[in-house]
Each structure stands twice: as structure tokens, then as C-alpha cells.
N, C-alpha and C positions, 0 to 999 in steps of 0.2 A: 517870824510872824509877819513882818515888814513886807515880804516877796511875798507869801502866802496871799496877803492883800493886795497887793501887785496885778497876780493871777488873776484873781477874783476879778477885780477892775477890767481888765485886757477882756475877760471871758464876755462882763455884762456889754461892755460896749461894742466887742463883734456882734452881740446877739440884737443888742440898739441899731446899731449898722444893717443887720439881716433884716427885723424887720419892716424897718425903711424901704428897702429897697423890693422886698415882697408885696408890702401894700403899695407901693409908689406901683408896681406893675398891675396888681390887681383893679388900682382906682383907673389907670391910663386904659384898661382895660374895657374899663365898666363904659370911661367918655367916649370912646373911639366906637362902641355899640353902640347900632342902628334899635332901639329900642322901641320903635314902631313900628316894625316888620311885623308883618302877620304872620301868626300863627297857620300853618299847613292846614287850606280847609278842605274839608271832605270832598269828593267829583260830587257836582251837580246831579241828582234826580231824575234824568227825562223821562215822564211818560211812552209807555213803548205804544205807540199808535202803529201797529203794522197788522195791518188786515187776517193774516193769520199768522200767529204764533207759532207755528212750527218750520215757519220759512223764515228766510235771512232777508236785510230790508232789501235785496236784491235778485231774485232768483232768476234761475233759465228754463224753458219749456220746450218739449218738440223738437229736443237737440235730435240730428243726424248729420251721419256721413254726404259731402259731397265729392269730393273728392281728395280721399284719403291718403294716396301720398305724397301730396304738398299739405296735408294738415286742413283744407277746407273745409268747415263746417258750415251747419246753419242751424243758430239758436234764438229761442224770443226772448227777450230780456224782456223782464216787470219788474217792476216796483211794487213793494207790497205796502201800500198807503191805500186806503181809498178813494183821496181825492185826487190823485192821479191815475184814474183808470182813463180818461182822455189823452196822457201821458201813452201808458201804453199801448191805448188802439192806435197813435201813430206811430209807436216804435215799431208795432207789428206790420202796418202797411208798410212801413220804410223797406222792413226785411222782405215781405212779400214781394215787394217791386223790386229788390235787388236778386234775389234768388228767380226771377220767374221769367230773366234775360239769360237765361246759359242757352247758349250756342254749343251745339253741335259739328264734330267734323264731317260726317256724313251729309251732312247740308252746307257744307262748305265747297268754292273751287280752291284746291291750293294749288300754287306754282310751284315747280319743283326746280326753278332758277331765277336766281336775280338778273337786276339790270346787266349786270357783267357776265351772266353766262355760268355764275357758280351755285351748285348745289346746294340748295336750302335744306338744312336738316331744321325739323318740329319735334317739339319735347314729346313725348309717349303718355299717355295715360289711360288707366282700367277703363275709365268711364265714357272715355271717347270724347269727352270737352272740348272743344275749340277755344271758347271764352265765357267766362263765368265772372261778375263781378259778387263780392263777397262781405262780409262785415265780422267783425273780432270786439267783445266787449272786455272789459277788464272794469271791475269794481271796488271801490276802496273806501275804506271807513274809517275818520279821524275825529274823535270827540261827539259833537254835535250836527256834523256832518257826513253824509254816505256822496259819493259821487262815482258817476256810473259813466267810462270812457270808450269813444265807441270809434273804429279807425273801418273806414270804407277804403278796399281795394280791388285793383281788377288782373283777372288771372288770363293769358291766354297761351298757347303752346309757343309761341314764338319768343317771347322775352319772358325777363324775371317778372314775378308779379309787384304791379305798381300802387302807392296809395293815391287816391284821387279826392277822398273827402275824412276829415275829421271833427269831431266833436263831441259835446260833453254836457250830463245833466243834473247838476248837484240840490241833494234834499236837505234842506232844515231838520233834522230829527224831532225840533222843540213841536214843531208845527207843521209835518208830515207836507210840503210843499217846497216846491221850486225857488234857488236864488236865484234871483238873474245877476248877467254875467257883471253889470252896474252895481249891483249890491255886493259882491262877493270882491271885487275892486274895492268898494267902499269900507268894507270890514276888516281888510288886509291893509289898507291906507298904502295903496300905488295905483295906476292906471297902463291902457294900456304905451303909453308913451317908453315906460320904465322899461315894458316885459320889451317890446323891437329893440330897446338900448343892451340890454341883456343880448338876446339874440345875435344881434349882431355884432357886438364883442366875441360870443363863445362861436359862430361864424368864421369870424375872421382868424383864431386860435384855432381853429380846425385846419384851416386852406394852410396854416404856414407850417401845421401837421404832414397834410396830404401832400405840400410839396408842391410837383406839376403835376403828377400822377393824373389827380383826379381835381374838375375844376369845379368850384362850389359859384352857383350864381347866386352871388347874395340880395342883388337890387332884386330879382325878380322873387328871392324867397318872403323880403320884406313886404313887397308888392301884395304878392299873395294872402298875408295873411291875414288882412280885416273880412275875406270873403271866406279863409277856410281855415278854422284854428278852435282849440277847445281849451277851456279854464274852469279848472277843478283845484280837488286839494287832497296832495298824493298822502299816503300812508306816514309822514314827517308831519303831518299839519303844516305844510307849507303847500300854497298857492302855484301851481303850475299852466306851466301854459305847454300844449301839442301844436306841434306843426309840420308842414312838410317841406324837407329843404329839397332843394331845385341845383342836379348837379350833372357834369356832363354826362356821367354813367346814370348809373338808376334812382330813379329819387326814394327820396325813404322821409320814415317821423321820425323828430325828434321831440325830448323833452327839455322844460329852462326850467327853476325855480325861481319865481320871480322874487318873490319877498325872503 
């Protein structure tokens, strides 16, 4: 009878011991929760302000072939807001006036030797081009904003084709208009001091890439870029910036993410 009680004893005060130590976890539990977190709130509402509804807030118009086997096109890009149809009567002059310089070889003299006396060979094309400069958009939409990236290059038989101007237009979905590039800094809380610090870090990790191969001039890329560079907000919701780096072979864009 005596052990029987024994038992009994041992069993209650494991079970005393248990649940000490299950509430002790659940209370350490409850203090250690953030119990002002909010609740997961629904995405915001926007008003769809886009001129017509059966276009996307970006579309292209009057696409054709220019010269189709380097891929050159020429498209209008719009904005489907209405208060940016001043927006796009200059995207369209932009494009008119870039497409309405194509050079012809036929009206060209070419030389068939360099200063040294050697045989210049010129790349071939259907269309007969000498030089055409060109423009490529690429558009992208993240939350409350659409941002439309636009990279200006020039094509001519003799070299690769080079970029010469970039830039970028991003829309407020809330209110169918323009940020400037000031505000879009201000919303992301950097400037552009951050984005050349970026830069020239992911710069300098290229060059020790490249070796000697290929020389990246980085003074003159940072130089360049208060006069030719776009900031938008890539498909990540994060803040980017285009540029063109400046290198001994052919220059090319690149992108940073700033923030």
C-alpha cells in the first residue's frame, strides 16, 4: 500500500514538473511577442486612371522594322494617362528626330584603307545603312508605380553599336503624373551621392574582374553621369539608376540598385 503511494507521489509531481515547465514556455512565449504587429493589410485600391482600358499603362505604336538583323526597331512609346499627352508628343518628336538621321551607304565615300595601307572591311546589311541612330524602351511596373526606360544608341557599319544617351520616366499610378527624379530620391531616403558611391564600388569589382584585358575608365564614367543617366524602379521595387560605362573596347549600360 505504502509504495503504491509511493507511485502515486513520483507520478503527481512529474506531472507538477511538466506542467511548470510547458506553461513557463508558453508564458516566455507570449513576453517575447511583438504583439503590436499588424495585422497583414489588404494592397491598396488605386484608381485605374488610364485613358483606355484596354491598353497597359504603357504601350507602343507604329512599331517597324529598321534594320532587322542587328534587331533595330522603331517604336512610339505612350503613356496611357491623359495628362501626359505633352509626355508623349515629346517622346514621339524624340523618336522622329532620332530615326529621321539614318545615313545611307550610297551617299557615302568609303575608304577601302586605313592610314596604314590595310583593307578596311564594313559590316553588310539588307537595308544599305551606313548609320542609323536608334532608341529601345523597356517598361516596368512595381506597386504604385510604372517606369518607362529608354536607352538611345548609334549604329554604324564600322563598329559595334554604341549607347550615347539614357534615360527614364516614372508615373505615380495614384495620380496619373510624373515623379521627378528629386522626389523619387526623396521617397527611397538616398540621393544621388549614394548611387556614384554604389557605382564606383561595383566599378572597381569589375576592373579586378576584367584584369588588363579590358580597361574600365571609371573617373570619366562618374564624370558623365549628372549629364546622362536614368532613375526609375526596376520590377524588385527597388530604385535604380542606368548608366553608361566608359571603357577602352566598347562602352555599354549598365544597371546599380541603389537602395
Amino acid at each position: 500500500m505504502e509504495k503504491t503511494k509511493n507511485i502515486i507521489g513520483v507520478i503527481l509531481l512529474g506531472l507538477v514538473i511538466l506542467t511548470f515547465i510547458i506553461g513557463g514556455y508558453f508564458l516566455m512565449q507570449y513576453y517575447t511577442t511583438d504583439h503590436n504587429t499588424p495585422k497583414d493589410q489588404p494592397e491598396e485600391e488605386i484608381t485605374d486612371l488610364r485613358e483606355d482600358k484596354t491598353k497597359d499603362y504603357v504601350y507602343y505604336e507604329n512599331g517597324k522594322d529598321i534594320l532587322e538583323e542587328e534587331e533595330i526597331h522603331q517604336d512610339e512609346a505612350r503613356f496611357n494617362f491623359k495628362d501626359l499627352a505633352e509626355t508623349n508628343a515629346l517622346l514621339k518628336a524624340e523618336t522622329d528626330a532620332l530615326y529621321n538621321d539614318i545615313k545611307y551607304i550610297k551617299d557615302m565615300e568609303l575608304p577601302t584603307e586605313d592610314e596604314n595601307g590595310n583593307p578596311i572591311t564594313y559590316k553588310e546589311n539588307s537595308a544599305g545603312i551606313y548609320s542609323v541612330k536608334y532608341r529601345n524602351y523597356e517598361d516596368n511596373k512595381y506597386g504604385n508605380y510604372v517606369s518607362l526606360l529608354i536607352k538611345d544608341y548609334e549604329y554604324d557599319i564600322k563598329t559595334e553599336p554604341q549607347p550615347i544617351k539614357t534615360k527614364s520616366l516614372v508615373v505615380d499610378l495614384k495620380t496619373g503624373t510624373l515623379i521627378t527624379e528629386e522626389e523619387l530620391f526623396t521617397r527611397f531616403s538616398t540621393n544621388m551621392d549614394a548611387a556614384k558611391a554604389k557605382i564606383k564600388e561595383s566599378l572597381q569589382n569589375t576592373q579586378i574582374l576584367l584584369g588588363e584585358e579590358v580597361t574600365l575608365n571609371i573617373d570619366d564614367t562618374l564624370a558623365g553621369i549628372d549629364e546622362n543617366h536614368a532613375i526609375w524602379i526596376n520590377k524588385n521595387g527597388k530604385l535604380t539608376i542606368t548608366f553608361i560605362v566608359k571603357s577602352s573596347e566598347n562602352n555599354y549600360n549598365d544597371d546599380i540598385e541603389i537602395n
